[in-house]
KEFIGU-284784 format. One record per residue (C-alpha): residue number from 1; residue in one letter; x, y, z. Coordinates in pm, 1 decimal. Last residue first. Example, Ala and Ser with C-alpha at 12.3 -4.5 7.8 and 13.67 -1.06 7.14 Angstrom:
BEGIN
ATOM  n  res  X  Y  Z
ATOM  2  s  1367.0  -106.0  714.0
ATOM  1  a  1230.0  -450.0  780.0
! end
This chain:
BEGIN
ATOM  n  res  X  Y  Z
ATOM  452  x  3352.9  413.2  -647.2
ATOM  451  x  2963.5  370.6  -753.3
ATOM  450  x  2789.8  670.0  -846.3
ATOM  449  x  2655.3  875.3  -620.9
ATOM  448  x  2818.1  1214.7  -665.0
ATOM  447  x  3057.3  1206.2  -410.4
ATOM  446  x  3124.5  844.5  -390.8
ATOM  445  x  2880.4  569.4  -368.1
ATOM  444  x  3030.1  262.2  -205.5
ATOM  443  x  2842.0  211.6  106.9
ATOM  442  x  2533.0  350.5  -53.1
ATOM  441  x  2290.5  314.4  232.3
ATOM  440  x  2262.7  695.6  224.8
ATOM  439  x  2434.2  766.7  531.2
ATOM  438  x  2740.0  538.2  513.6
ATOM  437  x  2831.1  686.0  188.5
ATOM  436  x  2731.5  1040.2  272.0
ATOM  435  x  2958.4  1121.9  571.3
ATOM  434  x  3249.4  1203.0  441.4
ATOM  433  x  3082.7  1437.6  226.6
ATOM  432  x  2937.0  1631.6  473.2
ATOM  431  x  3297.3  1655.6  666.9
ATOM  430  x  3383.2  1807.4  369.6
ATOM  429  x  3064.0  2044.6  390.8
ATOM  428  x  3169.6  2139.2  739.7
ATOM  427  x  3545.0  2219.6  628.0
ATOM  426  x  3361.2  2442.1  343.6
ATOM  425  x  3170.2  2628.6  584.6
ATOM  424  x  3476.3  2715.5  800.5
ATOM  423  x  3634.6  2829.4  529.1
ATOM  422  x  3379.1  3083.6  389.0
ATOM  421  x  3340.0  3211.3  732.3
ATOM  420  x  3679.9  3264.8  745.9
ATOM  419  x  3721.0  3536.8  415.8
ATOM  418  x  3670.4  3799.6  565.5
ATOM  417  x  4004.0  3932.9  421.3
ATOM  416  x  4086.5  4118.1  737.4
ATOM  415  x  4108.8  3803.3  970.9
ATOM  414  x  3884.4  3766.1  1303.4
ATOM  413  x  3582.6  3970.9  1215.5
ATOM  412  x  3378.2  3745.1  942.1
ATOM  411  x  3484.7  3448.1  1225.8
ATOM  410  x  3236.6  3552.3  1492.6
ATOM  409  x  2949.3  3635.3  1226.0
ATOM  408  x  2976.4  3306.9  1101.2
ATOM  407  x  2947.2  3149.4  1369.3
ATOM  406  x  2670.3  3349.1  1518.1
ATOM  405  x  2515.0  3302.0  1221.0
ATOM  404  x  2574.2  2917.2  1175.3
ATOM  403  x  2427.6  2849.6  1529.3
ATOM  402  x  2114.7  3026.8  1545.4
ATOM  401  x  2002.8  2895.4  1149.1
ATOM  400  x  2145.7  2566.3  1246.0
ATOM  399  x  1957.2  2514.3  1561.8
ATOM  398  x  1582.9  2572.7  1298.4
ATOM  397  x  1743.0  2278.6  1063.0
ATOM  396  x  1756.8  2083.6  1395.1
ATOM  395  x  1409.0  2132.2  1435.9
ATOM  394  x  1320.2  2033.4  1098.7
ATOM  393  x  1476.7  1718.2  1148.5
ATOM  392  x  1289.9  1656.2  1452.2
ATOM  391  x  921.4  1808.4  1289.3
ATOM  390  x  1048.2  1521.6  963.7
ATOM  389  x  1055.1  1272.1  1209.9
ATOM  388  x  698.7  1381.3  1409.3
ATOM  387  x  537.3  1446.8  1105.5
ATOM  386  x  589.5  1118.1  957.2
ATOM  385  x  554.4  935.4  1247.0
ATOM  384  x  270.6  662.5  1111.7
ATOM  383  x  421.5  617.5  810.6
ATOM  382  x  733.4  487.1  938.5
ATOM  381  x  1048.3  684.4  824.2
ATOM  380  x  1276.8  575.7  580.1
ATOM  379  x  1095.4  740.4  296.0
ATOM  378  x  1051.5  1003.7  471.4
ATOM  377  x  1439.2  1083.6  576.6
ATOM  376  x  1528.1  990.6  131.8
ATOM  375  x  1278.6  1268.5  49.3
ATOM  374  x  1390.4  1526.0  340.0
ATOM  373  x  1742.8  1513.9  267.8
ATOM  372  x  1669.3  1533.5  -123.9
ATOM  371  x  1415.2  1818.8  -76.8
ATOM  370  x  1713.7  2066.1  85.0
ATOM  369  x  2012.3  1923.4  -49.8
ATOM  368  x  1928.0  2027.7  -434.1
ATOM  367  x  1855.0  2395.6  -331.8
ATOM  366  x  2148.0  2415.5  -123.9
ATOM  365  x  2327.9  2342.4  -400.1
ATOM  364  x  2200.2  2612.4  -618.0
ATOM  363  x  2246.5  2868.6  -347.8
ATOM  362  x  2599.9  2724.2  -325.0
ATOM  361  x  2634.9  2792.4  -751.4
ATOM  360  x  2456.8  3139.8  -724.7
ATOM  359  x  2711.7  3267.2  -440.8
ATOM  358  x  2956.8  3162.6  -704.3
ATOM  357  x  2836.4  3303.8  -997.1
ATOM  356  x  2717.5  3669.4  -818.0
ATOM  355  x  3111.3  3689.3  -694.3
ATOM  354  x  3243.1  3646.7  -1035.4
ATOM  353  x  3076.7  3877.0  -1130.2
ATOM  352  x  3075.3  4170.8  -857.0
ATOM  351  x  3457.0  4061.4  -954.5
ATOM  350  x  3453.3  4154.2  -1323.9
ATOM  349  x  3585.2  4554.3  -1247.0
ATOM  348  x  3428.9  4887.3  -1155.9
ATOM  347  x  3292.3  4772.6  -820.8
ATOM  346  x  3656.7  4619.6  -728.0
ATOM  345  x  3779.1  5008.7  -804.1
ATOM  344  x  3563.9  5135.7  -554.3
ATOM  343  x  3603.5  4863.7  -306.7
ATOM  342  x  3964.3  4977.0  -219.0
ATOM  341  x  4127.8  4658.8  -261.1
ATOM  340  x  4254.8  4541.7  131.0
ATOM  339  x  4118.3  4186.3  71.5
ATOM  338  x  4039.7  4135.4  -279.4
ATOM  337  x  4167.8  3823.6  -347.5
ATOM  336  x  4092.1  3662.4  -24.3
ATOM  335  x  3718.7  3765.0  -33.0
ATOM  334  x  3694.1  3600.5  -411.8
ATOM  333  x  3898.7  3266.2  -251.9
ATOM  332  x  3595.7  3280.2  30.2
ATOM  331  x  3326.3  3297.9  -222.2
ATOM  330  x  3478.5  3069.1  -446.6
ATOM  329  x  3503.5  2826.5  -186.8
ATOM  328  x  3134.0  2875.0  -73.7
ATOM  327  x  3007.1  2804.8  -469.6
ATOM  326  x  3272.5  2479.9  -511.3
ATOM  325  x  3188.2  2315.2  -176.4
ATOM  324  x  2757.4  2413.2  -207.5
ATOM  323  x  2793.2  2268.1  -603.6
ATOM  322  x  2944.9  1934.4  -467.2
ATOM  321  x  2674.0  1904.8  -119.1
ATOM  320  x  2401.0  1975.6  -447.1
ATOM  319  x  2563.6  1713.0  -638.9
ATOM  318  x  2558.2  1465.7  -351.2
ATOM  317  x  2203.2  1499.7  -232.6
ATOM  316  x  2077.6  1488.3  -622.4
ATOM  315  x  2284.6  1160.3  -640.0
ATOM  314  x  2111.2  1012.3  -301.4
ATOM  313  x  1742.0  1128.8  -418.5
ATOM  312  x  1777.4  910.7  -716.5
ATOM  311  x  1765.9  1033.0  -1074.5
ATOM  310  x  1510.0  1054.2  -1359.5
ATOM  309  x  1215.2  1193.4  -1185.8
ATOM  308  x  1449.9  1414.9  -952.4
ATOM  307  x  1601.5  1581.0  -1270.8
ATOM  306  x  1224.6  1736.2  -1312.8
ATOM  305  x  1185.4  1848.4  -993.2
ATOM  304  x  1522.4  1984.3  -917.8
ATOM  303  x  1457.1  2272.2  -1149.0
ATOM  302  x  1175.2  2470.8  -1045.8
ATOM  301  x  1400.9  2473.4  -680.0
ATOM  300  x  1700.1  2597.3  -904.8
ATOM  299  x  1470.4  2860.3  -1000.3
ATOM  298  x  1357.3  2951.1  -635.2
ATOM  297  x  1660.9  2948.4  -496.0
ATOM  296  x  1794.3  3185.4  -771.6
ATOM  295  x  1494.9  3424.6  -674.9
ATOM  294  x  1599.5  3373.9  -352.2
ATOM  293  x  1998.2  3520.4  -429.4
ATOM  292  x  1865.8  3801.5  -645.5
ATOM  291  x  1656.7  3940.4  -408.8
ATOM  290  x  1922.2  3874.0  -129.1
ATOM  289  x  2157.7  4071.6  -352.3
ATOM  288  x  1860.3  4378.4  -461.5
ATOM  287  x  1841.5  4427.3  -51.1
ATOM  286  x  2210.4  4459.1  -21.2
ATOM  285  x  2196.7  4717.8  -309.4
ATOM  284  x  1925.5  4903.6  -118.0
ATOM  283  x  2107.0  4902.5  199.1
ATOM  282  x  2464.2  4991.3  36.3
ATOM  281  x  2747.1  4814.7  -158.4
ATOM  280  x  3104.1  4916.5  -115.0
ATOM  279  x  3239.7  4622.8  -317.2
ATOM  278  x  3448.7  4409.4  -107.5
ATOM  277  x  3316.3  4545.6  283.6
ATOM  276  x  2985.9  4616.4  162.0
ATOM  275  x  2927.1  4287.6  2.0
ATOM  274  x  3096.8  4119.8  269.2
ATOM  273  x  2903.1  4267.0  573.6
ATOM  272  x  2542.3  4212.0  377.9
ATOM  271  x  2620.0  3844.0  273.9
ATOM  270  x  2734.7  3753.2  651.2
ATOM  269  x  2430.6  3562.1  747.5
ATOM  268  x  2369.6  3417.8  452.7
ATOM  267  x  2720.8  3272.7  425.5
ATOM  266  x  2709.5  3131.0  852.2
ATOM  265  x  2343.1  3007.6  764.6
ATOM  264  x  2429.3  2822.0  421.1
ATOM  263  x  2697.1  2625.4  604.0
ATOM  262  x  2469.0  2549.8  938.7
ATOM  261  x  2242.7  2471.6  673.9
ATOM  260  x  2469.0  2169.5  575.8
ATOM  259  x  2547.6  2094.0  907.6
ATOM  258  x  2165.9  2028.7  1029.7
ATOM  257  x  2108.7  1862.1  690.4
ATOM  256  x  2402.0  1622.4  730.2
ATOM  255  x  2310.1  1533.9  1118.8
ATOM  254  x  1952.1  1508.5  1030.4
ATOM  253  x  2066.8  1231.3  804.9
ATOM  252  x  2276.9  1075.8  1005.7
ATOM  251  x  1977.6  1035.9  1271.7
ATOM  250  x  1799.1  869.5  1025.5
ATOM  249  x  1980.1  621.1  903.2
ATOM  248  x  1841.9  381.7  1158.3
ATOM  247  x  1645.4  510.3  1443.0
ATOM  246  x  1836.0  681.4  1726.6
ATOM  245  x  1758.4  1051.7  1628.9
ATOM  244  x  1422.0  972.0  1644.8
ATOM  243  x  1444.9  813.2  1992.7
ATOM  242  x  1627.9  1117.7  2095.0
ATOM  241  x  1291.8  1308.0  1964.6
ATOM  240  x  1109.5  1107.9  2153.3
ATOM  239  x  1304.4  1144.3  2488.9
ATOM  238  x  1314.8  1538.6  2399.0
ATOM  237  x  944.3  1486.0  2445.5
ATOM  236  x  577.7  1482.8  2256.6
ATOM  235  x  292.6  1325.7  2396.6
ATOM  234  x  234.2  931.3  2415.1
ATOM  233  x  -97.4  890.1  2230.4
ATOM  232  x  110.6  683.8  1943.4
ATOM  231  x  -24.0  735.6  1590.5
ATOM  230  x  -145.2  430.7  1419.5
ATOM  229  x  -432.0  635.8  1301.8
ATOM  228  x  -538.1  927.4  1548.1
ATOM  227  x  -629.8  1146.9  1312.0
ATOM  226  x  -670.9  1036.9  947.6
ATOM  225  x  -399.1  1217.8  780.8
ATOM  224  x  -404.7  1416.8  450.9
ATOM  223  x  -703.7  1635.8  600.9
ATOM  222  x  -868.8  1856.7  272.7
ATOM  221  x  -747.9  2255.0  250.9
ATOM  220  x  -971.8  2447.0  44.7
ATOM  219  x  -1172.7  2679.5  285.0
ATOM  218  x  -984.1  2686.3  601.2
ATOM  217  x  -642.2  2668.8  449.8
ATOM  216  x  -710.3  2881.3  207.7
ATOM  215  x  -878.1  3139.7  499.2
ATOM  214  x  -539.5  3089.1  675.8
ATOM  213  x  -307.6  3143.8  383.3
ATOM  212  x  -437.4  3495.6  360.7
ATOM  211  x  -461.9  3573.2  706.3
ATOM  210  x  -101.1  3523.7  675.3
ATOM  209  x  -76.1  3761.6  395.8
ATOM  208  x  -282.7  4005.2  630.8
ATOM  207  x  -78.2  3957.2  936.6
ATOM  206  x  249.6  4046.6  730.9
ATOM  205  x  110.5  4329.7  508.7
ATOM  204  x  16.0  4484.7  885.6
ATOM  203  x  358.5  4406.0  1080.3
ATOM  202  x  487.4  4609.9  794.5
ATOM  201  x  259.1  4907.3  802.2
ATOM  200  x  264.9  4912.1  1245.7
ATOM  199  x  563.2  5173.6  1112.9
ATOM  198  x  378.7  5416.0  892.5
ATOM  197  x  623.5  5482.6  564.9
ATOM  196  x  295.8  5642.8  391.2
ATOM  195  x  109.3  5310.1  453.2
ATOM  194  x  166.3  5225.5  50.5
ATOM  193  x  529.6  5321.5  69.5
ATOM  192  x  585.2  5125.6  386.7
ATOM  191  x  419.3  4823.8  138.8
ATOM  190  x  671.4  4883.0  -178.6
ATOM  189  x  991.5  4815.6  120.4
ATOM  188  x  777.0  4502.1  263.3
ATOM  187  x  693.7  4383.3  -32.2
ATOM  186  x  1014.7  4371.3  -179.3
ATOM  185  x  1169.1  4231.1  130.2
ATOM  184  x  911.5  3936.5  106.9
ATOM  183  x  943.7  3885.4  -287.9
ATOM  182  x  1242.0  3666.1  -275.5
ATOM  181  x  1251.8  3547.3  66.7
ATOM  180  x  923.1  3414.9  -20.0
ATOM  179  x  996.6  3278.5  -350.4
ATOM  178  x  1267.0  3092.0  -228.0
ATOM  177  x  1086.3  2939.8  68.2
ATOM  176  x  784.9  2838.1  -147.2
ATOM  175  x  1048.2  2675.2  -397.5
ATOM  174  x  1207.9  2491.4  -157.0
ATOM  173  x  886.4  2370.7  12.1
ATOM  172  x  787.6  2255.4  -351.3
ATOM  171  x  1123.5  2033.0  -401.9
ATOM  170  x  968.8  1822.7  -107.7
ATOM  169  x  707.1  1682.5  -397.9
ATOM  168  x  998.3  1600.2  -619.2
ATOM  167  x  1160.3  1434.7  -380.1
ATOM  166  x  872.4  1205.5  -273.5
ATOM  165  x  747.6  1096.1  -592.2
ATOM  164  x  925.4  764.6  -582.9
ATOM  163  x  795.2  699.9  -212.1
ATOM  162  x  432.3  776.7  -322.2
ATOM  161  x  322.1  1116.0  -286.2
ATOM  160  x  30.6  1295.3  -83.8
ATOM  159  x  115.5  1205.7  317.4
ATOM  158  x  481.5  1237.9  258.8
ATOM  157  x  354.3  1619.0  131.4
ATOM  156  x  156.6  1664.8  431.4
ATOM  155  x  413.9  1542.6  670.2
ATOM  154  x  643.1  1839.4  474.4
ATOM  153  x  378.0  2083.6  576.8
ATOM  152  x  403.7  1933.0  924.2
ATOM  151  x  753.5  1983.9  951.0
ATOM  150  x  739.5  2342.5  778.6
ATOM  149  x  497.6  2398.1  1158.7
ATOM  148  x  727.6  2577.2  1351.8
ATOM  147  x  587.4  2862.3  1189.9
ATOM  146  x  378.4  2947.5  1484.9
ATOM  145  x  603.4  2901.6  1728.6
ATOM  144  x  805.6  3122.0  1590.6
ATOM  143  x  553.9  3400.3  1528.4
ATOM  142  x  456.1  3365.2  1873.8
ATOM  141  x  820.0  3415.9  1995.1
ATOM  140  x  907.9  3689.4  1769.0
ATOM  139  x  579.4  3878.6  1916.1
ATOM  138  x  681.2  3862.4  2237.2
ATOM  137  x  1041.9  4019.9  2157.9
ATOM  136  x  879.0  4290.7  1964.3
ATOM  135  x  590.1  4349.0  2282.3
ATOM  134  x  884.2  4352.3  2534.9
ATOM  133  x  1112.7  4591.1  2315.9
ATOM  132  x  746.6  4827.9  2242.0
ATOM  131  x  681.2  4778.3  2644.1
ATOM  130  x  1042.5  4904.3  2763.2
ATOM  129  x  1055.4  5198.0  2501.7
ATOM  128  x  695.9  5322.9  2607.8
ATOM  127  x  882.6  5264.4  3028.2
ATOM  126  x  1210.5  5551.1  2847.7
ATOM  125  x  951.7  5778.3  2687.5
ATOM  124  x  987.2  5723.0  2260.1
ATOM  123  x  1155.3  6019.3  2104.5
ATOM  122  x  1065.6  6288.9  1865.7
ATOM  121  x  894.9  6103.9  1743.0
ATOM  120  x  955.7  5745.3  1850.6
ATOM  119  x  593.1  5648.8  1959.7
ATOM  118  x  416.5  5304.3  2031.3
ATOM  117  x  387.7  5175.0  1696.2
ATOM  116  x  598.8  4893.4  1676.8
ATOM  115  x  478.6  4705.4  1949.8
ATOM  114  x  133.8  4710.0  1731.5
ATOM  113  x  269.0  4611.1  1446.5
ATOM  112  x  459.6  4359.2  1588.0
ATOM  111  x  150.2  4231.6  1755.0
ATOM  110  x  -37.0  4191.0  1378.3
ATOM  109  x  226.1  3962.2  1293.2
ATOM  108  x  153.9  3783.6  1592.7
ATOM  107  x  -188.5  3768.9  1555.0
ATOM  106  x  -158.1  3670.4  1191.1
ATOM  105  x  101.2  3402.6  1223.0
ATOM  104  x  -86.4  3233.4  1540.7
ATOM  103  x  -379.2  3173.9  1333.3
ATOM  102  x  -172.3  3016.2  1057.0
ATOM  101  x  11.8  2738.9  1337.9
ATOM  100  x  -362.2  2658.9  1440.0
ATOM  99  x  -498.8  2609.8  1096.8
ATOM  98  x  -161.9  2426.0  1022.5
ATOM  97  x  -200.6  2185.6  1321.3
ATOM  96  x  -534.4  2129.6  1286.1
ATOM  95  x  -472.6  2012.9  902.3
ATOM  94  x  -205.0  1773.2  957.3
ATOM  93  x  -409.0  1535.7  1167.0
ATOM  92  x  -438.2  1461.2  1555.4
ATOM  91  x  -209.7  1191.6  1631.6
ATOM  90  x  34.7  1240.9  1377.8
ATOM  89  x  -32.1  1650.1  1347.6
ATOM  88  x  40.5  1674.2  1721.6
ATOM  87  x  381.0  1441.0  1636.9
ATOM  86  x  494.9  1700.3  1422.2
ATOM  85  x  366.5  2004.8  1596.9
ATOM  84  x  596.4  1912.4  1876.6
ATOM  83  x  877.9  1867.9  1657.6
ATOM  82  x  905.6  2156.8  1500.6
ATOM  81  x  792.1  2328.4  1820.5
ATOM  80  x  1163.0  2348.0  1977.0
ATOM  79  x  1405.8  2438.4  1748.8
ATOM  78  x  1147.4  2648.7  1602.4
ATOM  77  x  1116.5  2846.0  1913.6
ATOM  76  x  1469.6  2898.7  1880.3
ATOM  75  x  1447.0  3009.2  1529.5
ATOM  74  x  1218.5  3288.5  1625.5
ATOM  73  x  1463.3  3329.8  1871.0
ATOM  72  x  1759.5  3443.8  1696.8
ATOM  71  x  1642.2  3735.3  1521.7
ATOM  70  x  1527.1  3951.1  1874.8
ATOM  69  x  1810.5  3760.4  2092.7
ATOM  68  x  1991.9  3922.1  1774.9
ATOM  67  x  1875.7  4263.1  1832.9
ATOM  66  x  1922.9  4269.7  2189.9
ATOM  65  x  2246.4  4185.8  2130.7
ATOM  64  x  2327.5  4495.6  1908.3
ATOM  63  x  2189.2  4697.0  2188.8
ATOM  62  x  2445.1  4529.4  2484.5
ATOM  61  x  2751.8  4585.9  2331.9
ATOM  60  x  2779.7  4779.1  1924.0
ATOM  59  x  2747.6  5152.5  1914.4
ATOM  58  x  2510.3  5099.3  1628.4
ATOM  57  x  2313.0  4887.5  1856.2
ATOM  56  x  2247.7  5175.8  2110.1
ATOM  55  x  2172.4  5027.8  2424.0
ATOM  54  x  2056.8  5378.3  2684.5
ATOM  53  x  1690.5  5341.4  2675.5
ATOM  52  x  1570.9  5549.4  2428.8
ATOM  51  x  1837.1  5426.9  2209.3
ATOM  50  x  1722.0  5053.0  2218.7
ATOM  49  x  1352.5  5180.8  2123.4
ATOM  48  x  1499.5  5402.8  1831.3
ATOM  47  x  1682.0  5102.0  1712.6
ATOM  46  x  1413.0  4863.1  1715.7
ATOM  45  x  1231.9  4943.5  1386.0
ATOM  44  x  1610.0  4992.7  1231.7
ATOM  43  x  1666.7  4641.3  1361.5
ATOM  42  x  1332.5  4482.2  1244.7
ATOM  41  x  1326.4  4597.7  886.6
ATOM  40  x  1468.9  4344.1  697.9
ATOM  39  x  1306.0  4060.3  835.0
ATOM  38  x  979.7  4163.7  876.7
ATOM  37  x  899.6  4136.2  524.4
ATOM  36  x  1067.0  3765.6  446.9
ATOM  35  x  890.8  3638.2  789.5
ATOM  34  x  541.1  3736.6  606.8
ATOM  33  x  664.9  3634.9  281.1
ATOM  32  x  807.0  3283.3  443.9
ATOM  31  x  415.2  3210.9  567.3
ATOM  30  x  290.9  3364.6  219.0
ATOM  29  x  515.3  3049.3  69.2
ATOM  28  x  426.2  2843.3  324.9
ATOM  27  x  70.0  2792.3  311.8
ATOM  26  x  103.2  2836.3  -64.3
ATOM  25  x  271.1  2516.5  -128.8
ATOM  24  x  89.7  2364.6  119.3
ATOM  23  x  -257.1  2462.5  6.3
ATOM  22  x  -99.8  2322.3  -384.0
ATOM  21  x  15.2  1998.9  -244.0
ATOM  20  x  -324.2  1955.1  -54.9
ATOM  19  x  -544.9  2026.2  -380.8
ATOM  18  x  -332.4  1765.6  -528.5
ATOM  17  x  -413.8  1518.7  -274.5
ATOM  16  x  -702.9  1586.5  -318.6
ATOM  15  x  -830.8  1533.1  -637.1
ATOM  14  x  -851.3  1146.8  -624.5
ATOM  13  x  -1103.5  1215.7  -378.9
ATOM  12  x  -1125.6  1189.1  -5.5
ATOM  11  x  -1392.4  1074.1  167.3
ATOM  10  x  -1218.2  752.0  333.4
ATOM  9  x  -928.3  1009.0  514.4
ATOM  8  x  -609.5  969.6  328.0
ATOM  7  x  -314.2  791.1  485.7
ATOM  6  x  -244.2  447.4  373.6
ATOM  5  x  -380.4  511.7  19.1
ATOM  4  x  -126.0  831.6  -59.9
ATOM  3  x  193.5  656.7  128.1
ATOM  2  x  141.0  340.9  -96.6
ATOM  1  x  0.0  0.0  0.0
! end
């Protein structure tokens, strides 16, 4: 019996499972818009807050800490309702768990905008300041607890494709996350210009988009999972998700995605610093690189799904770890060179080039690891934890994205080429690559899959 029979309801149609795929799709693609938006303007929206009481972040110290507590835990909340949701959405079914998880998007969304409104001209009263920081800070913990739920999208996906379809059907989540860090910033930056530059205007276009999803969800969305079936009633744990971790194969394949996007995390995260540091760029050129860099995503995303018809998960996995080595060690050679080059002059010349290649080759990568980890950790996984195996491995994706900034940021500062980061992410991906043979049941498979 296939994934697709095994776990839809008795009054579902042969259309539904498409219909899911497509809610999905779209659940988390205006999900990553509304985190895309935010994103970019939630230190300057804090600053005046963190001034008024004595932490500028500018200045560096205790403000500029603030400000990544306020980044880093959304992801910490990830870390730990990824699984949680999982296993809810075993027991209880897939589409509870996204209704709830969409509801919590648009009032938290909507509670930045508020925290962001209290006051700042001329300035914000020292106990207004207090509240707006408290309110932010609350409302990045909702939010993150509310999108802890890309484990449960992917459950629905398992849920919808038979084991050979599997890949192709995680490619979507891939595609839905590039096209939301894509257009996300864009929105948010045509949006203020909509509200007149009001501040609640981006915590607004957030709420709404999620609101968005939510009424699909409601309206459209079908159950993948019959509640309850084969699901254990023992509630979620760190001793569960240890257990996960301890089933065969699949705790080296969490390992491998955790360090691979511990790799992407520590280059994302210090984009902005190198571009401006090699090539003088600005804000608004910044904003036109990370553009550029999820609309890449979301191509390379468009095209994994055909090439994962015709080839096995376990090749894909190793091309993509290949393309991630080559792109981040061009980026960190490309820093090398031009260490000390007054970035006038580099701006002027090929290296913006050569630079926009080889971040484009690791985004491609990343874009083939991504749904190949997943695929090959779902297939392996019993039908009946679905959610709460790929909520585990989503949780340790969530770890990465605390861990490989702060990393990365660390090391960006420590040699005057910047180019450490780069290193360090290209020492994790070998260590990737050691690890693939004996993690994809291919005890002989090199690099690329085929046999050695």
């Amino acid at each position: 019996m296939n994934a697709e029979n095994a776990e839809l309801p008795p009054d579902s149609d042969s259309r539904a499972p498409r219909f899911a795929l497509l809610i999905v799709f779209l659940t988390v693609f205006i999900d990553l818009l509304g985190f895309g938006i935010v994103l970019p303007v939630l230190p300057r929206q804090a600053e005046p807050y963190l001034n008024a009481i004595g932490m500028p972040p500018l200045e560096g110290g205790a403000g500029g800490a603030v400000i990544g507590i306020l980044f880093s835990v959304f992801s910490l909340m990830q870390f730990v309702f990824s699984p949680i949701w999982g296993r809810l959405s075993d027991r209880f079914g897939r589409r509870p768990i996204l209704l709830l998880s969409l509801s919590g998007s648009v009032i938290f969304y909507a509670l930045y905008g508020y925290a962001v409104s209290v006051p700042v001209d001329p300035q914000p009263t020292r106990d207004g300041a207090v509240l707006a920081l408290s309110l932010i800070l609350l409302a990045r913990i909702g939010a993150g607890i509310a999108g802890a739920s890309v484990g449960t999208a992917a459950a629905v996906i398992a849920d919808c494709t038979t084991p050979e379809n599997r890949a192709r059907g995680m490619a979507l989540i891939g595609i839905a996350f590039g096209g939301g860090f894509t257009l996300g910033p864009l929105i948010a930056y045509f949006g203020l210009a909509v509200f007149d530059e009001a501040r609640w205007g981006v915590g607004a276009i957030a709420s709404l988009l999620s609101g968005v999803a939510l009424l699909l969800a409601i309206f459209v969305f079908r159950e993948t999972r019959r509640p309850g079936a084969g699901a254990s009633k023992e509630f979620p744990s760190v001793a569960r998700s240890l257990a996960v971790l301890r089933m065969p194969m699949i705790g080296g394949l969490v390992l491998i995605y955790f360090l691979t996007i511990f790799a992407m995390a520590g280059f994302e995260s210090t984009l902005a610093l190198l571009t401006k540091a090699a090539f003088g760029m600005g804000d608004d050129a910044n904003f036109l690189v990370f553009a550029s860099i999820g609309f890449v995503l979301m191509l390379a995303g468009g095209g994994y799904r055909p090439l994962a018809k015709r080839l096995p998960e376990r090749r894909l996995l190793g091309a993509g770890v290949l393309l991630m080595l080559l792109g981040l060690a061009a980026v960190g050679g490309i820093a090398w060179a031009l260490s000390g080059r007054e970035p006038d002059v580099v701006a002027a010349s090929l290296w913006p080039s050569a630079f926009y290649a080889a971040a484009s080759v690791a985004v491609c990568g990343f874009a083939f690891v991504n749904p190949s980890v997943s695929a090959i950790i779902s297939r392996r996984a019993d039908a009946d934890r679905q959610g709460e195996v790929l909520g585990v491995n989503q949780s340790f994706a969530s770890l990465a994205r605390i861990l490989g900034p702060m990393t990365g940021m660390t090391l960006f500062s420590l040699h005057p080429s910047h180019a450490l980061p780069y290193a360090a992410a290209v020492a994790v991906l070998l260590l990737v690559a050691g690890l693939l043979p004996r993690t994809t049941g291919e005890p002989n498979a090199s690099l690329t899959g085929h046999p050695g």
